[in-house]
C-alpha positions as CSV (number, residue, x, y, z in Angstrom):
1,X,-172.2,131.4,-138.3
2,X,-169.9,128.6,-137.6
3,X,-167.4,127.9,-139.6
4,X,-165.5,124.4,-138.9
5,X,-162.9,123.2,-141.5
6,X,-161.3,120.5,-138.6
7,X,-160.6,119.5,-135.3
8,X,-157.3,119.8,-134.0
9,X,-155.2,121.0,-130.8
10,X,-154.5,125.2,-131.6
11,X,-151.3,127.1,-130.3
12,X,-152.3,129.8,-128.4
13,X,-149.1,131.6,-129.2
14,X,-149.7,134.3,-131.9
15,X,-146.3,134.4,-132.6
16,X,-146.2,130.7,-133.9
17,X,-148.8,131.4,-135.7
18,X,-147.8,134.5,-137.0
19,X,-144.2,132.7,-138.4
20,X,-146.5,129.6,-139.5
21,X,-148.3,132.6,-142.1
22,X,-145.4,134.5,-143.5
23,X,-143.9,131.0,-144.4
24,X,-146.9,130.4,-146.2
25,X,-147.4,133.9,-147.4
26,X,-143.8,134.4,-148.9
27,X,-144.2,130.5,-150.6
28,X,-147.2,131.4,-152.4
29,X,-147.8,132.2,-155.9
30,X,-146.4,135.3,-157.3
31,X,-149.8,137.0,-158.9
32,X,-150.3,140.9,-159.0
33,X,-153.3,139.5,-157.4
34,X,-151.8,137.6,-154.7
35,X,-148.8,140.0,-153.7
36,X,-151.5,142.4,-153.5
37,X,-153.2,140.3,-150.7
38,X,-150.2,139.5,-148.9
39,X,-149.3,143.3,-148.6
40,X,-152.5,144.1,-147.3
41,X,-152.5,141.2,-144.9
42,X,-149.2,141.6,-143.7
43,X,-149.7,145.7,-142.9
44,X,-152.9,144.4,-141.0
45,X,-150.9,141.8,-139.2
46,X,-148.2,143.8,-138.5
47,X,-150.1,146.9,-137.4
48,X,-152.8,144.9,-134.7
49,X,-151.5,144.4,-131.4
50,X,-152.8,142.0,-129.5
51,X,-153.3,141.6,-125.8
52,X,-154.9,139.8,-123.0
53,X,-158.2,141.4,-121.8
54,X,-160.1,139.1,-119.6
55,X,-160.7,135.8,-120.6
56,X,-159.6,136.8,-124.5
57,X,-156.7,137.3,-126.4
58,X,-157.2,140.4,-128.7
59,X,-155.6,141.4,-131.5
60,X,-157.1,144.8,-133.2
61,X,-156.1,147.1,-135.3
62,X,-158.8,149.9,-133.5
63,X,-157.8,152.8,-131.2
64,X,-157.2,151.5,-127.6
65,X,-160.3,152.8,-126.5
66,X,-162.6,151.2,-128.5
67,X,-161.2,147.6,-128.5
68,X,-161.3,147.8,-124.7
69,X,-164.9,149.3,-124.9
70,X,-165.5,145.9,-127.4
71,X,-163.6,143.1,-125.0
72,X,-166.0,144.5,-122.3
73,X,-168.7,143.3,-124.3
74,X,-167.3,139.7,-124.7
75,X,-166.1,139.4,-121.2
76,X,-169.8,140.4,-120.2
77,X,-171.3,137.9,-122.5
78,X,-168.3,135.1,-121.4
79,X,-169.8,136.0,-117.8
80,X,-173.4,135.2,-119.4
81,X,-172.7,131.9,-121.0
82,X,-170.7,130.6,-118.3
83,X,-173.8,131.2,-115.8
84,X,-176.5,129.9,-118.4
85,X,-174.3,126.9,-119.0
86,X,-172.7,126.4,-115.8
87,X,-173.8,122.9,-115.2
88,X,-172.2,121.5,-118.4
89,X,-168.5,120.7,-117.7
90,X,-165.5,121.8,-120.8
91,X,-164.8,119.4,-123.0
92,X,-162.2,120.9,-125.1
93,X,-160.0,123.9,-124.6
94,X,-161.3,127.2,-124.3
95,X,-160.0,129.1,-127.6
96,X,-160.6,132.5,-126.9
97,X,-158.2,134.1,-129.5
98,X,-160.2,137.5,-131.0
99,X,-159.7,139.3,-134.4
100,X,-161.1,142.1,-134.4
101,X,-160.4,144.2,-137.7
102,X,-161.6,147.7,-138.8
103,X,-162.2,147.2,-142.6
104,X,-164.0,144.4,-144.1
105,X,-161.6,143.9,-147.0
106,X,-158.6,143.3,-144.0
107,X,-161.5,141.0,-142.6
108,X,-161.6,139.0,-146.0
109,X,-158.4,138.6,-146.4
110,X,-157.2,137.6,-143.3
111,X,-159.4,134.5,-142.6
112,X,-158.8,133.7,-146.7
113,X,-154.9,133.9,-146.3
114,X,-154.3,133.0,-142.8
115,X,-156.9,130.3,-142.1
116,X,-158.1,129.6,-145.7
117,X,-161.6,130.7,-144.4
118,X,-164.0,132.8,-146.8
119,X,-165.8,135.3,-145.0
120,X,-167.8,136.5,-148.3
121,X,-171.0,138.3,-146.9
122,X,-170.1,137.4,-143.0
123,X,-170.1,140.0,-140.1
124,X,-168.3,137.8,-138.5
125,X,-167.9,133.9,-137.3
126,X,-166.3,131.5,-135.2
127,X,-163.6,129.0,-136.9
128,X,-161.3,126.5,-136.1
129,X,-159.0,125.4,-139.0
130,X,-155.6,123.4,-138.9
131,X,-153.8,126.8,-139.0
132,X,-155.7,128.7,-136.1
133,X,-159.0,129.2,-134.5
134,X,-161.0,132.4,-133.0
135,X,-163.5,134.7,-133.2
136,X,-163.0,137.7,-135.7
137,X,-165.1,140.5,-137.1
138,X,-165.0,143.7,-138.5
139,X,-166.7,147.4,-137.8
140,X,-166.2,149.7,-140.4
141,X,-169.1,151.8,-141.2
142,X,-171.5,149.5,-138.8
143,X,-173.8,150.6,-135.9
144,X,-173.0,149.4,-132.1
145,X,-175.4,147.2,-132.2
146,X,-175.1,145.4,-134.9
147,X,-171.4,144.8,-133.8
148,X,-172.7,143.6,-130.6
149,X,-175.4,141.3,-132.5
150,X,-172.3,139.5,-134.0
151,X,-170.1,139.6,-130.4
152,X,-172.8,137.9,-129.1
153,X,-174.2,135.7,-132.0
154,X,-170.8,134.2,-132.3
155,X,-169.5,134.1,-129.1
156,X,-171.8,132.1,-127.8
157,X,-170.4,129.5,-131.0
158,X,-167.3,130.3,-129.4
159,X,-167.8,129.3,-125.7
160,X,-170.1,126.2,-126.7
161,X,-167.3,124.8,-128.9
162,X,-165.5,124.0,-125.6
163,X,-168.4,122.5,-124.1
164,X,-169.9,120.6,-127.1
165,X,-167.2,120.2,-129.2
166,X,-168.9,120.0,-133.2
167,X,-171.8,117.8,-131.4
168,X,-174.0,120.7,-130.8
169,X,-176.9,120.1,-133.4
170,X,-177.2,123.1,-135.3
171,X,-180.7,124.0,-135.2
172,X,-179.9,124.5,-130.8
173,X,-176.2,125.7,-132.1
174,X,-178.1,128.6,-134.1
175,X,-181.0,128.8,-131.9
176,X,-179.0,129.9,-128.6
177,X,-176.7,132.2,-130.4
178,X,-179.6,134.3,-131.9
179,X,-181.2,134.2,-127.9
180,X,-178.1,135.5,-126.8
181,X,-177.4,138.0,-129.9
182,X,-180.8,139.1,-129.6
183,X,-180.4,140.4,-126.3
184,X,-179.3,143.4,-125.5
185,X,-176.9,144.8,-122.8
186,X,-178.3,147.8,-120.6
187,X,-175.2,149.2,-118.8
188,X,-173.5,146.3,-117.1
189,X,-176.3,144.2,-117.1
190,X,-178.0,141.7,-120.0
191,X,-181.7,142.0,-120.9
192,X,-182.7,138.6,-122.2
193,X,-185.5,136.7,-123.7
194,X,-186.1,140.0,-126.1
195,X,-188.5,139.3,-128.9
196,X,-187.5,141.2,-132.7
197,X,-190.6,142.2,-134.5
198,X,-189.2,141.7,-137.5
199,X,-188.0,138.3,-136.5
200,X,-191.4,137.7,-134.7
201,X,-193.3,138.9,-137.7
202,X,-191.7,136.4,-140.2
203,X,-192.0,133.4,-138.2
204,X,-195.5,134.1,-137.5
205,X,-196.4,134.4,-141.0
206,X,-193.7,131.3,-141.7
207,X,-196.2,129.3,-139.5
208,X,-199.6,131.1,-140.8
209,X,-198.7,130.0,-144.3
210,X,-197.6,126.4,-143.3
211,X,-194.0,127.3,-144.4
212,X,-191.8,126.4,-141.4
213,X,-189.3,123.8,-141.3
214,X,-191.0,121.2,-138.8
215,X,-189.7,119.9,-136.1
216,X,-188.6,116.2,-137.3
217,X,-187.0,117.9,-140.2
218,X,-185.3,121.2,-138.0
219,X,-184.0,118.6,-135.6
220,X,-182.5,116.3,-137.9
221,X,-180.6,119.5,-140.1
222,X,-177.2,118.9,-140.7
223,X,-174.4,121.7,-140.5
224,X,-174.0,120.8,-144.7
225,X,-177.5,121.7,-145.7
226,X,-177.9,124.6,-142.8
227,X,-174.8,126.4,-144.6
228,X,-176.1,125.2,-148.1
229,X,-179.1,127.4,-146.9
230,X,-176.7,130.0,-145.7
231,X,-174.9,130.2,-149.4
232,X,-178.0,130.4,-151.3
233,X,-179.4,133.2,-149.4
234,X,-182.7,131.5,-147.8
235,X,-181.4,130.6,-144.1
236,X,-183.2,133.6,-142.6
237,X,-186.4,131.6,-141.8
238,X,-183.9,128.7,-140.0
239,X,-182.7,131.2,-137.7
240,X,-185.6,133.2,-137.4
241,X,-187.3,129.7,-136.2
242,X,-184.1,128.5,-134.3
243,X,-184.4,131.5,-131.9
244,X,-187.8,131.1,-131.8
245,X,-187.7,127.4,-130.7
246,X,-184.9,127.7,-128.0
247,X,-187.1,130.9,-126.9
248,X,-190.4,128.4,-126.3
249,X,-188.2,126.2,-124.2
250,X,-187.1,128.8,-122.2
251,X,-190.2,130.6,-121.6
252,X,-193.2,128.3,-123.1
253,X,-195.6,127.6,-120.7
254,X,-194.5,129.6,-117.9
255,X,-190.9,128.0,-118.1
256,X,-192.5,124.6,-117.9
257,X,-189.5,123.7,-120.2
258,X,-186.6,125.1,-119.3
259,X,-185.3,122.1,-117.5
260,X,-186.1,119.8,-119.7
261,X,-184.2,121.9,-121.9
262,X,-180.7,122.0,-119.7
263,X,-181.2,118.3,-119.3
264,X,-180.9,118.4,-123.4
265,X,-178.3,120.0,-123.5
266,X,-176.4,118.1,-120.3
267,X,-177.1,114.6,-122.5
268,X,-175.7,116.2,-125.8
269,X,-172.7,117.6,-123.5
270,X,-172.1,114.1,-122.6
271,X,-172.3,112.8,-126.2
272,X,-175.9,111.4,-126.4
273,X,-177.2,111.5,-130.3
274,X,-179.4,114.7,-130.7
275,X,-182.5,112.4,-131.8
276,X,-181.8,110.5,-128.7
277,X,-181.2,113.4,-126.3
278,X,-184.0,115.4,-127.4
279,X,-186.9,112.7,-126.7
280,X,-185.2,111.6,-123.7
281,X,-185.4,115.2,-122.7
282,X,-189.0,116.2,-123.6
283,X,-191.0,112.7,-124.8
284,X,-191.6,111.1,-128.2
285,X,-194.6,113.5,-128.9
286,X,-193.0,115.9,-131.0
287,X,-195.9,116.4,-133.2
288,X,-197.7,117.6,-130.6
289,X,-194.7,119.8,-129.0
290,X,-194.6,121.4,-132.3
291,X,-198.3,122.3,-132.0
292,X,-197.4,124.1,-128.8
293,X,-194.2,126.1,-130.1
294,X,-196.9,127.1,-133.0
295,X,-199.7,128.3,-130.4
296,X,-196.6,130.3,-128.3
297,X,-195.0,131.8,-131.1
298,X,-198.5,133.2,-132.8
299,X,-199.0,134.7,-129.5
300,X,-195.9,136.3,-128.9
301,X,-195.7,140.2,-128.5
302,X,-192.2,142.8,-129.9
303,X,-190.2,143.9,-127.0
304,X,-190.2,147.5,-126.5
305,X,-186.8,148.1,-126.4
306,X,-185.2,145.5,-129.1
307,X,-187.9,146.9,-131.6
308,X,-186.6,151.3,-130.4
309,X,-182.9,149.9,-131.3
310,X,-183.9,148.9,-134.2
311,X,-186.1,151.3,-135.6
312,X,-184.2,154.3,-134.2
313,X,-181.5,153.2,-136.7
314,X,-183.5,153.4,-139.6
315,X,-184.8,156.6,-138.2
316,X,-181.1,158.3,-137.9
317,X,-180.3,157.0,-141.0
318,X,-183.3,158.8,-142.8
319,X,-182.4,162.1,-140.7
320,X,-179.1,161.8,-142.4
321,X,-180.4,161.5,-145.4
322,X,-183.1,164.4,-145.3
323,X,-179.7,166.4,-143.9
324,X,-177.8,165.7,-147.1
325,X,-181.1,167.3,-148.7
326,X,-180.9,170.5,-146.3
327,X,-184.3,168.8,-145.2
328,X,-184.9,169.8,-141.1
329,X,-188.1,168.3,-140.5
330,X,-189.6,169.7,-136.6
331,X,-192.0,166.6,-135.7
332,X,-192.1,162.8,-136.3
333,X,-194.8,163.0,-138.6
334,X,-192.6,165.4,-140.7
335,X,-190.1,162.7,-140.4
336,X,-192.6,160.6,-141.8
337,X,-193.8,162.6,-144.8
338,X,-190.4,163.8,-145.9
339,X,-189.3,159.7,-145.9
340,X,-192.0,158.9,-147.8
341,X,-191.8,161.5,-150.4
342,X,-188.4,160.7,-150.7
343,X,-188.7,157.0,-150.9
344,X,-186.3,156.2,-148.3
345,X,-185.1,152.8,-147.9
346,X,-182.4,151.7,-145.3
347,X,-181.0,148.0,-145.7
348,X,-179.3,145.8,-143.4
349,X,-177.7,142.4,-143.7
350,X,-178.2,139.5,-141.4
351,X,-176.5,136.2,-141.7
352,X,-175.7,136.8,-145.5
353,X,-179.8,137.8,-146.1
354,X,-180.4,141.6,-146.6
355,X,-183.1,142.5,-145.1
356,X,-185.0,146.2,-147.1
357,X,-186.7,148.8,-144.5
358,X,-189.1,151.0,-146.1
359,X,-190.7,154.5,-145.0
360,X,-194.1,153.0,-146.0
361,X,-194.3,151.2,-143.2
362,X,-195.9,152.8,-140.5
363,X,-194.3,150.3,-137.8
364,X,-191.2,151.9,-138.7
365,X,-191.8,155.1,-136.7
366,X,-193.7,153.7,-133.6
367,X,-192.6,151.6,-130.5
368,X,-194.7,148.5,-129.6
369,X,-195.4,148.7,-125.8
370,X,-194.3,145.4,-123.8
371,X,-195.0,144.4,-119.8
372,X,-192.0,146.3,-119.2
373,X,-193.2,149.8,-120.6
374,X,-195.4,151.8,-118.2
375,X,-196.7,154.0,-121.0
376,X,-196.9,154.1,-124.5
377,X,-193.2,154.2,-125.5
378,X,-192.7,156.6,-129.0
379,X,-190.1,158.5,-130.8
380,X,-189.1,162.2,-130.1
381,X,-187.6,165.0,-132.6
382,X,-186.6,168.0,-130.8
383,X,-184.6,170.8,-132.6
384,X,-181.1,171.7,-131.5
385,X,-180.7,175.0,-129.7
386,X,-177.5,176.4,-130.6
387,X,-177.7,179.2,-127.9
388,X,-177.2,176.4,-125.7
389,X,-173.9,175.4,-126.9
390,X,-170.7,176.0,-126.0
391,X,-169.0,178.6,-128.7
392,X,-167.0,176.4,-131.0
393,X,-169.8,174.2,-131.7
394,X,-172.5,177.3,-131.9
395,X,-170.5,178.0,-134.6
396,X,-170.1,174.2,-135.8
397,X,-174.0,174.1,-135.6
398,X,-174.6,177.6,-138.0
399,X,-171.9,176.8,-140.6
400,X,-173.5,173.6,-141.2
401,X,-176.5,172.4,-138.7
402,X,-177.1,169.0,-137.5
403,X,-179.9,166.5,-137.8
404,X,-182.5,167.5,-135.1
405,X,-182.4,165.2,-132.3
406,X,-184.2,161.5,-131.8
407,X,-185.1,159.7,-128.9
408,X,-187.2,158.1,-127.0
409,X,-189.6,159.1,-124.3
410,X,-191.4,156.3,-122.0
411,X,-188.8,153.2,-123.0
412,X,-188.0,150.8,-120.6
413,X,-185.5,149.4,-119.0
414,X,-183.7,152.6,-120.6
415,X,-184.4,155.9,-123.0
416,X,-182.0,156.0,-126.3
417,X,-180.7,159.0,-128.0
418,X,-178.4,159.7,-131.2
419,X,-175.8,161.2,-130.9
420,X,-174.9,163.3,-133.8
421,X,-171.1,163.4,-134.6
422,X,-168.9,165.4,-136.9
423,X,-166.1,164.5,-139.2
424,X,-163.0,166.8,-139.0
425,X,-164.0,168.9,-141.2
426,X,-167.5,169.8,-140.1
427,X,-168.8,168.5,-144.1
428,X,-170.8,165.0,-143.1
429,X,-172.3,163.4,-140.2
430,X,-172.5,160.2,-138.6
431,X,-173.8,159.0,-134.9
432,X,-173.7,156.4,-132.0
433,X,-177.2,155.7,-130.3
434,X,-176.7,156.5,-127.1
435,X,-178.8,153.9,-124.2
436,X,-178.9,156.2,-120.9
């Protein structure tokens, strides 16, 4: 999501606009409601230090270790952009300012009292406001990788704003940061062009039912009826069809349009009208480029390794679930069973649309195999073995035993793994998913 309230020249300095807020916090009105949000925004403000890590200025208030673990990720993804897009010269300044905030509520009412932005059902945006710009989002109680989903969904909103300014039509805006926050980083290194099933699955049957947006109309969207979309809760299918647009001209046909495509995006760089710098770019035939997107995305196959992420979530989330039932289940198929019986749902959010995973489906538990995969990829439960263990956590592990452990076996370019982890007091779970 981009959120753009105005254009206008930003002080880098957090410290102006740090003075520029308490004047306006302290002149605001005196509501319980209102001191309320000025207390909590103040503590936030007041306990996030910010610094310079690579290209970005950072202000978080996580433990050291984790916001350098997160700037990391953007710098890798700044690296990214810049070599995708390296032919397109800036246009505006580079604002690279990062929030990055723990709780969602510190989240909300920051952008709201800072930068007047509302962030209601967000993950995180992009914005640049009269009082400040910059990427923020928040973490608090969310996987990896759906933090790095956002990093990398609205960075690339963040870098293109210097090269395109608010000219960047939205359907290509939307379209590349879904092909970049699809992607997923392995190590130091980017995996790109990574196909969701889920994502995959609705556009097919989008197209299959004649219920796409087409191409005249997609091409033509304005930012107002996008985020009117957005609000109303129905924008999934523009994304879903965005990504899968920009992913055609990248890889349709062999890559038969993937310089057709930079040419696009060098005309719209230079200021050419979208309707303009599209047909000059790929021909006035868009009915029957449309007809082509339409064959390649019907025939389009789940990436092995996007689809594991994403399952094996759900998975550890029903594990922890069973756990809270004393349920230890040996095999995958037990996993299965003990889900259903249970009814287990899991539900994620995406761009304000939540999205309801249910134990019924069989896909859920399986790992669609891709070019990349040798053999069969699939999910693996193997029971701890506490007399492998060092001593305290033997006895961590027979007070009060963990999940049994999930991975993968045959997954390419890596394996993943959850990694079980205890609160303080050895009462409740939670894990990271491991890539090795």
């Amino acid at each position: 999501m981009v959120t753009k309230l105005a254009a206008s020249r930003i002080p880098r300095a957090w410290s102006v606009l740090s003075a520029i807020a308490l004047v306006f916090l302290f002149a605001a009105g005196n509501t319980a409601h209102a001191q309320q949000q000025r207390k909590a925004q103040l503590s936030w403000w007041d306990r996030a230090p910010e610094q310079k890590l690579g290209h970005y200025w950072v202000k978080s208030d996580l433990p050291a270790a984790e916001t350098r673990r997160l700037a990391r990720h953007l710098n890798l993804m700044y690296a990214e952009y810049s070599k995708r897009l390296a032919s397109l010269p800036v246009r505006n300044e580079e604002l690279l300012n990062v929030l990055i905030f723990e709780r969602r509520e510190d989240y909300l009412l920051t952008l709201r009292a800072r930068y007047g932005v509302d962030g209601t059902g967000s993950g995180g945006m992009f914005f640049v406001t009269p009082s400040g710009s910059g990427l923020a989002f928040w973490t608090e109680g969310l996987p990896a990788r759906r933090i790095e989903h956002v990093i990398q969904h609205e960075g690339f909103h963040q870098f293109a704003y210097s090269r395109f300014g608010p000219d960047l039509p939205i359907w290509v805006n939307e379209g590349l940061a879904e092909f970049f926050g699809e992607s997923v980083v392995v190590g130091t290194t980017l995996v790109l062009g990574q196909n969701n099933p889920r994502v995959l699955a609705a556009v097919k049957e989008a197209i299959e039912r004649n219920e796409y947006v087409p191409f005249e109309q997609m091409l033509s969207m304005t930012p107002a009826s996008w985020g009117a979309a957005v609000r109303n809760g129905s924008a999934s299918l523009q994304y879903h069809q965005a990504w899968s647009m920009v992913h055609f001209l990248v890889y349709g046909d062999g890559g038969r349009y993937v310089n057709a495509f930079e040419t696009y995006l060098r005309h719209l760089n230079a200021g050419l009208p979208s309707d303009e710098a599209f047909r000059r770019a790929f021909g006035n035939d868009i009915a029957a480029f449309e007809k082509r997107w339409k064959q390649y995305a019907l025939a389009a196959k789940p990436s092995s390794f996007l689809s594991a992420m994403e399952r094996i979530e759900f998975l550890a989330e029903g594990l922890l679930e069973l756990r809270r039932r004393n349920i230890f289940p040996e095999t995958l198929e037990q996993v299965r069973e003990e889900l259903r019986r249970i009814e287990f749902t899991h539900t994620i959010e995406v761009h304000g649309v939540k999205v309801t995973l249910k134990a019924e489906d069989d896909a859920l538990f399986e790992i669609p195999k891709d070019d990349l995969c040798k053999a069969q990829p699939t999910f693996t439960i193997e029971k701890i073995n506490a007399a492998k263990l060092p001593i305290r956590q033997r006895v961590a592990e027979q007070n009060n035993p963990s999940p049994p452990l999930l991975g993968t076996a045959d997954l390419r370019p890596r394996s993943l793994h959850v990694k079980w982890l205890r609160n303080e007091d050895n009462t409740a779970f939670s894990y990271e998913i491991v890539v090795q």
